[in-house]
TIVOMI-202938 format. One record per residue: x, y, z of N, C-alpha, C, O in turn; residue number from 1; residue in one letter; chain. Coordinates in nm, 2 decimals, padded with zeros to 4 digits. Atoms other than C-alpha are relative to their C-alpha. Layout:
<bamis>
@npx: X npy: Y npz: Z capx: X capy: Y capz: Z cpx: X cpy: Y cpz: Z opx: X opy: Y opz: Z n: NUM res: a chain: A
...
</bamis>
This chain:
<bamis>
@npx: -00.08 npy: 00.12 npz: 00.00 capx: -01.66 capy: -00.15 capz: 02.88 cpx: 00.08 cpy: -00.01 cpz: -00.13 opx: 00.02 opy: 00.00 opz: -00.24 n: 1 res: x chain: A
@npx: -00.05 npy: 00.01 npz: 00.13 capx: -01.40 capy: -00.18 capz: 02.62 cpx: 00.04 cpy: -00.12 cpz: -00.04 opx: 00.07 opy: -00.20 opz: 00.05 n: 2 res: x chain: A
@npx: 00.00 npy: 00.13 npz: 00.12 capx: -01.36 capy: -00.46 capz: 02.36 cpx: 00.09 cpy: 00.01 cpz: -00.10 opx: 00.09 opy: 00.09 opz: -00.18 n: 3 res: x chain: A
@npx: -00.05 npy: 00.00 npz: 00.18 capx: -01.13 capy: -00.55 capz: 02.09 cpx: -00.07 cpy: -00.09 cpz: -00.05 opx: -00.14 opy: -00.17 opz: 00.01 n: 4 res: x chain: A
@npx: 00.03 npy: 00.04 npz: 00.12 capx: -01.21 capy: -00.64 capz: 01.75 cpx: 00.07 cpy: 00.00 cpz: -00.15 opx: 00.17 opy: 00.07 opz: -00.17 n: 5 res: x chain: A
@npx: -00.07 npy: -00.02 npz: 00.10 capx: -01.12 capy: -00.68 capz: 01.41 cpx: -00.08 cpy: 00.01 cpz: -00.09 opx: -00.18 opy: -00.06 opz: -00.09 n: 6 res: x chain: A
@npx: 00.06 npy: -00.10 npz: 00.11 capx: -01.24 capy: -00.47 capz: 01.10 cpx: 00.08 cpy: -00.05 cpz: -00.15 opx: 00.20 opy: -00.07 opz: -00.13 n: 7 res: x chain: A
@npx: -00.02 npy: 00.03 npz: 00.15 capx: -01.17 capy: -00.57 capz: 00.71 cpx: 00.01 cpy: 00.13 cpz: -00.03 opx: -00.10 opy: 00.19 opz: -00.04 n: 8 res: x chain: A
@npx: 00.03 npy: -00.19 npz: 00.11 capx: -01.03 capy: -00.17 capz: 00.56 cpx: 00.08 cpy: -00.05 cpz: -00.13 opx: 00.19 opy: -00.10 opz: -00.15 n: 9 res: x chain: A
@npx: 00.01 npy: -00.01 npz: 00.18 capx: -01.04 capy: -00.19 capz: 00.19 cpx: 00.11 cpy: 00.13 cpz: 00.00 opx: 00.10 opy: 00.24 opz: 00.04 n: 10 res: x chain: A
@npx: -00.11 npy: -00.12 npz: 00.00 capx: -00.69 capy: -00.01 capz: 00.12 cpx: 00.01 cpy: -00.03 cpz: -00.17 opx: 00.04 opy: -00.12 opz: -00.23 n: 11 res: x chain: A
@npx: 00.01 npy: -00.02 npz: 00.17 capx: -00.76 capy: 00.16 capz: -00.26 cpx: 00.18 cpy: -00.01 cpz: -00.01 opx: 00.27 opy: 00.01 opz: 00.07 n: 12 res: x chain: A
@npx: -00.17 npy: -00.01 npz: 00.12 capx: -00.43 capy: 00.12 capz: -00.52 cpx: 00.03 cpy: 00.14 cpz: -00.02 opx: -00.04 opy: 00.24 opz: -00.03 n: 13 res: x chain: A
@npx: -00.05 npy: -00.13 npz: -00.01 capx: -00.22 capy: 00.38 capz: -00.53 cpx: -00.03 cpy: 00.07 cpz: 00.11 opx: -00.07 opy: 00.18 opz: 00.07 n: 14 res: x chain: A
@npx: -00.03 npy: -00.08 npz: -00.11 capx: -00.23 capy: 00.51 capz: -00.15 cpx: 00.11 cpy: 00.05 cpz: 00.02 opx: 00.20 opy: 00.01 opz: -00.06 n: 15 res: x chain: A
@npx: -00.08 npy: -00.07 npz: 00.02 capx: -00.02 capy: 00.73 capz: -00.04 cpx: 00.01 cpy: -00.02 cpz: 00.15 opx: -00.08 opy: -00.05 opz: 00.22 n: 16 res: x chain: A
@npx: -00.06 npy: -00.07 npz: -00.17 capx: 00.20 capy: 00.79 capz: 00.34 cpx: -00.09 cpy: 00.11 cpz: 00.01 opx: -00.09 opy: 00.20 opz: -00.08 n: 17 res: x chain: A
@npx: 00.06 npy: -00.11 npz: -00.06 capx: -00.03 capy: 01.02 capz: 00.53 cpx: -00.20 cpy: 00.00 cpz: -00.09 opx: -00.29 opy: 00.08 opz: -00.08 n: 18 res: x chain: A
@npx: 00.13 npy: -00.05 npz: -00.02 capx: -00.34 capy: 00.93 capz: 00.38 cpx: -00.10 cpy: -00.01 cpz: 00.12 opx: -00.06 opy: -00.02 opz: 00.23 n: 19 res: x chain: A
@npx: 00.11 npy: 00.00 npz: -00.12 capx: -00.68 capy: 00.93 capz: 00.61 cpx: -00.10 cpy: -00.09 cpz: -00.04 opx: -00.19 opy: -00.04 opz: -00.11 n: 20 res: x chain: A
@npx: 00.15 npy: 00.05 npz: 00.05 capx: -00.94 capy: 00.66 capz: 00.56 cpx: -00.10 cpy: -00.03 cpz: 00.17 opx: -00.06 opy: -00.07 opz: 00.28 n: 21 res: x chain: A
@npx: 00.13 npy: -00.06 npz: -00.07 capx: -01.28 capy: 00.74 capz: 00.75 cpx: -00.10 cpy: -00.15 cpz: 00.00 opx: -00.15 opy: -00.18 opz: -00.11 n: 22 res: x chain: A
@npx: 00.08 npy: 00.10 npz: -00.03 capx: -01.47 capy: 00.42 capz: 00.89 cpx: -00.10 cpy: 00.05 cpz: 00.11 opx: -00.10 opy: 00.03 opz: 00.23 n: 23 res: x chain: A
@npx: 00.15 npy: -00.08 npz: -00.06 capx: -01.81 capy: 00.61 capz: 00.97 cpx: -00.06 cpy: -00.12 cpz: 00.09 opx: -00.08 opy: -00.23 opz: 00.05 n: 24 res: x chain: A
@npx: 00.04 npy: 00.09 npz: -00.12 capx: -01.94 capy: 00.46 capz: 01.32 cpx: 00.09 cpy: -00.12 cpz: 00.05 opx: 00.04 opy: -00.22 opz: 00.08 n: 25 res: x chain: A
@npx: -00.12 npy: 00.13 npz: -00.05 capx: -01.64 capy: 00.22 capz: 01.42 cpx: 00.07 cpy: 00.09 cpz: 00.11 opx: 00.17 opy: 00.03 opz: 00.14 n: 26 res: x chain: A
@npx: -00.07 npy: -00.03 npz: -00.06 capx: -01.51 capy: 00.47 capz: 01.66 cpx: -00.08 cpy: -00.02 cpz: 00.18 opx: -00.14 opy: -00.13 opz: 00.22 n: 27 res: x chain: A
@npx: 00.03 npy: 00.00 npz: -00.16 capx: -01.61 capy: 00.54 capz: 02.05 cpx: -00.17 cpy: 00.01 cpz: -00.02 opx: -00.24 opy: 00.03 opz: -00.13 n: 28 res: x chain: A
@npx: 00.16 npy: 00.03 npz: -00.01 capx: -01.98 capy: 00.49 capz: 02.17 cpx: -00.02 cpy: 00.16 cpz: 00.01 opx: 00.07 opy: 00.23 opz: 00.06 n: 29 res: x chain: A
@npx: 00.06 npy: -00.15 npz: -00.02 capx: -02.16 capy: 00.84 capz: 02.17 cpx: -00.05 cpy: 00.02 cpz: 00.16 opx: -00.09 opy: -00.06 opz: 00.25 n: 30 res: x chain: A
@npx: 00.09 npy: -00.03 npz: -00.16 capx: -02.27 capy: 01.04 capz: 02.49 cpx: -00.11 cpy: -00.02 cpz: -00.01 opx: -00.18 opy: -00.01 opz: -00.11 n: 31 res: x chain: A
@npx: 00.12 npy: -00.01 npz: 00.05 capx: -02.57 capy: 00.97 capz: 02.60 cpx: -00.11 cpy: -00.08 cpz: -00.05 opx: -00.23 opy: -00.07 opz: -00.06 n: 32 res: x chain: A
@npx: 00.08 npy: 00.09 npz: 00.11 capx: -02.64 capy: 00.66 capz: 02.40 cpx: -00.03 cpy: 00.10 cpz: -00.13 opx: -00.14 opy: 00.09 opz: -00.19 n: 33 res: x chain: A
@npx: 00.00 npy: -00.05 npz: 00.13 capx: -02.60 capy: 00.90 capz: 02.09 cpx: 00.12 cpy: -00.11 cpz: -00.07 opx: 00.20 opy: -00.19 opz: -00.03 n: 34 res: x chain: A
@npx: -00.09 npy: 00.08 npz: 00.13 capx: -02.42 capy: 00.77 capz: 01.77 cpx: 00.16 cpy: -00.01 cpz: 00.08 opx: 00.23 opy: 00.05 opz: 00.17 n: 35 res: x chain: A
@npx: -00.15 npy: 00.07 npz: -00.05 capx: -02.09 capy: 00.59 capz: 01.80 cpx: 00.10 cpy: 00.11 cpz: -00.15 opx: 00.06 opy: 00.14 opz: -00.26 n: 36 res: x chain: A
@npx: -00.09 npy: -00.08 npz: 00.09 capx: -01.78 capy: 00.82 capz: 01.61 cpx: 00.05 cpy: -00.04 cpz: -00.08 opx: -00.01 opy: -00.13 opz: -00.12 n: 37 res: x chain: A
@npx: -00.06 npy: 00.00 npz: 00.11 capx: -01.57 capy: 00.80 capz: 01.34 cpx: 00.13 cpy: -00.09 cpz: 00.06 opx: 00.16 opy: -00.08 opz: 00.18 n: 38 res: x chain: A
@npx: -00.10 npy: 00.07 npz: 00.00 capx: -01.26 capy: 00.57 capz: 01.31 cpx: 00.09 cpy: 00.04 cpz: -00.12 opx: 00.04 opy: 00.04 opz: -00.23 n: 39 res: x chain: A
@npx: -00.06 npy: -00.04 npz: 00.06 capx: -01.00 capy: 00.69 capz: 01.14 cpx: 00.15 cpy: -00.06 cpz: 00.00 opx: 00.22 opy: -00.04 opz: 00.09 n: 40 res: x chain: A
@npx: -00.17 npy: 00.12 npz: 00.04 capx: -00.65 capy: 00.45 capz: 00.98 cpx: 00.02 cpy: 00.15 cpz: -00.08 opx: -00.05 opy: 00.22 opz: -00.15 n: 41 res: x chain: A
@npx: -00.12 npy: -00.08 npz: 00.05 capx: -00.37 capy: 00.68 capz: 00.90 cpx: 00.14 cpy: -00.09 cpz: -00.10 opx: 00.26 opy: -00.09 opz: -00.06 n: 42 res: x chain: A
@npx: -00.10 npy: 00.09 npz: 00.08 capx: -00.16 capy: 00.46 capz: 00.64 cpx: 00.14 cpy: 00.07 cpz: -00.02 opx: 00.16 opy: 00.19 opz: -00.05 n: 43 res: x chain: A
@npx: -00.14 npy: 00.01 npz: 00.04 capx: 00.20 capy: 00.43 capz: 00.61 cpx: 00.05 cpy: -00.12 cpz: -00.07 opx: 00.07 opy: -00.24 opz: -00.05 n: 44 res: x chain: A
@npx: -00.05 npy: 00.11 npz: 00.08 capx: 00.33 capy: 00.30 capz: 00.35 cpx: 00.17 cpy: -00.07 cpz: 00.01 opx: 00.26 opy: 00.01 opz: 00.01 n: 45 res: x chain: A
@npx: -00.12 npy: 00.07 npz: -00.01 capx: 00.63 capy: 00.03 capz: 00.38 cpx: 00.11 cpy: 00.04 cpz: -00.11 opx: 00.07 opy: 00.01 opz: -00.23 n: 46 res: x chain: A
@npx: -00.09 npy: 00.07 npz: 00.11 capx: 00.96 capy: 00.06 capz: 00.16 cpx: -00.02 cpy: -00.15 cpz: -00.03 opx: -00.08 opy: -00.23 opz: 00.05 n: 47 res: x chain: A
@npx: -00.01 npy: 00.13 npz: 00.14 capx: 00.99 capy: -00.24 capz: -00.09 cpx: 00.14 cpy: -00.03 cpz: -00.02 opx: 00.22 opy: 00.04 opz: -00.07 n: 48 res: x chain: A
@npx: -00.17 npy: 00.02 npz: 00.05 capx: 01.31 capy: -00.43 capz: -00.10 cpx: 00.03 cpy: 00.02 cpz: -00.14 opx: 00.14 opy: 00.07 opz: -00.17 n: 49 res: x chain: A
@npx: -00.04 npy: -00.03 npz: 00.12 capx: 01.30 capy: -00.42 capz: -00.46 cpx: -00.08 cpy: 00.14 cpz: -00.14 opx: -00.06 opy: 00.16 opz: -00.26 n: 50 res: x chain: A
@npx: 00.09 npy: -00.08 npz: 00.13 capx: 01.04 capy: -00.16 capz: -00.61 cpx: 00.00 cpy: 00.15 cpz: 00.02 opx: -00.07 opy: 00.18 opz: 00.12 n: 51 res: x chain: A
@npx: 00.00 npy: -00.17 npz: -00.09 capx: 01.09 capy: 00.27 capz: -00.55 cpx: -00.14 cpy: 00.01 cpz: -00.07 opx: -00.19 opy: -00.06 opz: -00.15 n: 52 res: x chain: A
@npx: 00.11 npy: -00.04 npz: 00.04 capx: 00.79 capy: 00.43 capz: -00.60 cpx: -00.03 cpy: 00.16 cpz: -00.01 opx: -00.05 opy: 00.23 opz: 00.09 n: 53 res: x chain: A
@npx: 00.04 npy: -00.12 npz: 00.03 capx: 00.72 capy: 00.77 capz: -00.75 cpx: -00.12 cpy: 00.06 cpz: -00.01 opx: -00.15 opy: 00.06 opz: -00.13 n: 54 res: x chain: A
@npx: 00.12 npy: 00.01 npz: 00.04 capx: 00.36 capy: 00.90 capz: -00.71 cpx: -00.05 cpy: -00.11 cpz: -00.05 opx: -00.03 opy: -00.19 opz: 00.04 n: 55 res: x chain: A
@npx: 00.04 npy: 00.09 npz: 00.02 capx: 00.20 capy: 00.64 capz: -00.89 cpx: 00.06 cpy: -00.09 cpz: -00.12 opx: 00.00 opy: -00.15 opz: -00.21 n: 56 res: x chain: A
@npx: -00.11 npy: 00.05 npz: 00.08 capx: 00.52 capy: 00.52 capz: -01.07 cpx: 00.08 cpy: -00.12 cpz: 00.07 opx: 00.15 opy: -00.08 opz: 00.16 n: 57 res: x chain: A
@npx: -00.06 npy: 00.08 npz: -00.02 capx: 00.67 capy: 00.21 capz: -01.00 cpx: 00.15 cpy: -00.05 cpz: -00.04 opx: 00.12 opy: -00.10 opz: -00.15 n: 58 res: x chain: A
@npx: -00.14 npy: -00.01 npz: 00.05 capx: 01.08 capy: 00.17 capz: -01.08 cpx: 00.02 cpy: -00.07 cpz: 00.10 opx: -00.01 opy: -00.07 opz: 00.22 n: 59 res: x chain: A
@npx: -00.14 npy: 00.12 npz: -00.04 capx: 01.35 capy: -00.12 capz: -01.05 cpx: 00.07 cpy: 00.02 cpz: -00.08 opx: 00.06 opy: 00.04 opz: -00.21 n: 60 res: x chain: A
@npx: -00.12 npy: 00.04 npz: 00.09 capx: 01.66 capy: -00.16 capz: -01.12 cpx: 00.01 cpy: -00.15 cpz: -00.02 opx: -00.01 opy: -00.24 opz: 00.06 n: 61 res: x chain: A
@npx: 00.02 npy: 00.15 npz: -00.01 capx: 01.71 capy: -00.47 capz: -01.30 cpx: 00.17 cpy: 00.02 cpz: -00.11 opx: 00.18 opy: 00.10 opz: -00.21 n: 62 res: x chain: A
@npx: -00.09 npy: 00.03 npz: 00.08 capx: 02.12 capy: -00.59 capz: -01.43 cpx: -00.03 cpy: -00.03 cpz: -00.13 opx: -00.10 opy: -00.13 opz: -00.16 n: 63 res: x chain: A
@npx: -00.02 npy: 00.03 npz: 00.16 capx: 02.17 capy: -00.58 capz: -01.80 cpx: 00.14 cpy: -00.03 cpz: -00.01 opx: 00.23 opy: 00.05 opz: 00.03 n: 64 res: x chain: A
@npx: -00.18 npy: -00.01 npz: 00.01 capx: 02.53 capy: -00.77 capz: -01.90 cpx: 00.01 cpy: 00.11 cpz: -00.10 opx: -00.09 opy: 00.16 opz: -00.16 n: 65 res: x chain: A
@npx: -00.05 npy: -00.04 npz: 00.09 capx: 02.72 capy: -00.56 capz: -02.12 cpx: -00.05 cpy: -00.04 cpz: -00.14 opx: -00.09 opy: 00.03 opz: -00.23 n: 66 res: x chain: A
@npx: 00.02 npy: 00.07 npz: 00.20 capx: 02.65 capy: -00.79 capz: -02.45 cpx: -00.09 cpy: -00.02 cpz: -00.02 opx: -00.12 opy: -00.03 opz: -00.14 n: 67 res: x chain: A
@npx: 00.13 npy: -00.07 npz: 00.09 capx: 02.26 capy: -00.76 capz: -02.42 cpx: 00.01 cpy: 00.09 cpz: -00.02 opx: 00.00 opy: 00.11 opz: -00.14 n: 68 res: x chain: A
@npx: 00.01 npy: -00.13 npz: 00.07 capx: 02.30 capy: -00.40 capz: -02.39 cpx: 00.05 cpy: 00.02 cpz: -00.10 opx: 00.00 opy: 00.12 opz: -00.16 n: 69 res: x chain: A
@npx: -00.09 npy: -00.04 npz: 00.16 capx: 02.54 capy: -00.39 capz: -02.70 cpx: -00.10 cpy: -00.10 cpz: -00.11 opx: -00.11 opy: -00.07 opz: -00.23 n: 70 res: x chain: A
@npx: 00.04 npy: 00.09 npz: 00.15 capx: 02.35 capy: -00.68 capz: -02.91 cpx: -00.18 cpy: 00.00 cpz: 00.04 opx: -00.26 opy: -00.07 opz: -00.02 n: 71 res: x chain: A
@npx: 00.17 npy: 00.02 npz: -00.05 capx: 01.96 capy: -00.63 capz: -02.73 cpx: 00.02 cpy: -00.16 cpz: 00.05 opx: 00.13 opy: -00.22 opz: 00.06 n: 72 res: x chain: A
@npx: 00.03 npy: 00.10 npz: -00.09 capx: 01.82 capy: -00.93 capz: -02.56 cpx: -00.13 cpy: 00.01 cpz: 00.05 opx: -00.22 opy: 00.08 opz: 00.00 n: 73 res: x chain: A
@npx: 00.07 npy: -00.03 npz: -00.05 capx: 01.59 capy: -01.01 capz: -02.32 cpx: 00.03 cpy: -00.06 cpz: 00.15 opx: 00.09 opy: -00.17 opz: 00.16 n: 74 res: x chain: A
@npx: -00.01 npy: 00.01 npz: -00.08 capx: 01.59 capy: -00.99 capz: -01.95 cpx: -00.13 cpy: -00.02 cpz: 00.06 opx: -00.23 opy: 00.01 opz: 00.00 n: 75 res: x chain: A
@npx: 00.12 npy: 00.01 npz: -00.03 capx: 01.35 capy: -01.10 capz: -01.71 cpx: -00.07 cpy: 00.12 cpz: 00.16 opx: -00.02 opy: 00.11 opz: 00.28 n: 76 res: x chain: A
@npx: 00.00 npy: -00.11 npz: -00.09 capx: 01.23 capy: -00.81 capz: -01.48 cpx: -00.16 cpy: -00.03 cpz: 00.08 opx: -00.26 opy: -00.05 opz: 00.03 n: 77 res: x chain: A
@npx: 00.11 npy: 00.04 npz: -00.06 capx: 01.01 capy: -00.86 capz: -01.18 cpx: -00.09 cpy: 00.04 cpz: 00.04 opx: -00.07 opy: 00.15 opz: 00.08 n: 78 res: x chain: A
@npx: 00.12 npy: -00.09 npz: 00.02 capx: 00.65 capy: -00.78 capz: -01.12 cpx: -00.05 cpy: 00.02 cpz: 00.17 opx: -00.03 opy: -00.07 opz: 00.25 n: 79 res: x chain: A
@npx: 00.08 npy: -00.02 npz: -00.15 capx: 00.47 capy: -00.63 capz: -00.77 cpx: -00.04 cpy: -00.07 cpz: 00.04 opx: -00.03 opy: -00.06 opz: 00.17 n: 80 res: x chain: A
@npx: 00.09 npy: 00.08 npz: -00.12 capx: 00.27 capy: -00.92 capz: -00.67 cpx: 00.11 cpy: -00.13 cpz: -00.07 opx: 00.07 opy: -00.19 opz: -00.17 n: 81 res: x chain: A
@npx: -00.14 npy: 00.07 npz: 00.02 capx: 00.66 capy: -01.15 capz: -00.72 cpx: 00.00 cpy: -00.11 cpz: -00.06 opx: 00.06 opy: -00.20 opz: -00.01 n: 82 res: x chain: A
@npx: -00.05 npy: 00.04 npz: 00.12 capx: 00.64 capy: -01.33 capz: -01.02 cpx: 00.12 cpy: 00.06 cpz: -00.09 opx: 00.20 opy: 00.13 opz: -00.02 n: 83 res: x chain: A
@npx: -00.09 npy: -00.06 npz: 00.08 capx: 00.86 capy: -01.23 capz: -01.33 cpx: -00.09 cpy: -00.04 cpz: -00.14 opx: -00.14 opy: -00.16 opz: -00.15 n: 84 res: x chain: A
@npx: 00.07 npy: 00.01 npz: 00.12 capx: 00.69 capy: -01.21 capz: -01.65 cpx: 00.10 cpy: -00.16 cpz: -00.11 opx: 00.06 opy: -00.19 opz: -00.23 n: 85 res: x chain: A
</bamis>
């Protein structure tokens, strides 16, 4: 008989497209009445309207006018979880 459900997966910082996380016993019931299998999430990570990501590098572009860049300043540039410092 099949069933849905819903599972809590702990996705570590810094994943990557294509990785594999292994939820030991959450897959199919075993032959037999033996052990139930492996479950396995294949992550894809989303583009970011505003953040590229390099391996475990984060980069934005953020506008500088002309007359901070020539006299310094300070701009406010914005952070992953969408605040701005």
């Amino acid at each position: 008989m099949e069933r849905d459900r819903a599972l809590s997966v702990n996705i570590p910082a810094g994943v990557e497209t294509g990785t594999r996380i292994r939820l030991a016993g959450e897959g199919e019931a075993g032959l037999r009445g033996g052990p139930a299998g492996d479950l396995y999430i294949f992550v894809e990570v989303q583009d970011h309207a505003i953040f590229l990501r390099d391996g475990k590098t984060l980069a934005c572009q953020v506008p500088v006018s002309m007359a901070t860049a020539a006299l310094g300043g300070e701009v406010e540039v914005p952070t992953i979880d969408g605040g701005a410092p």
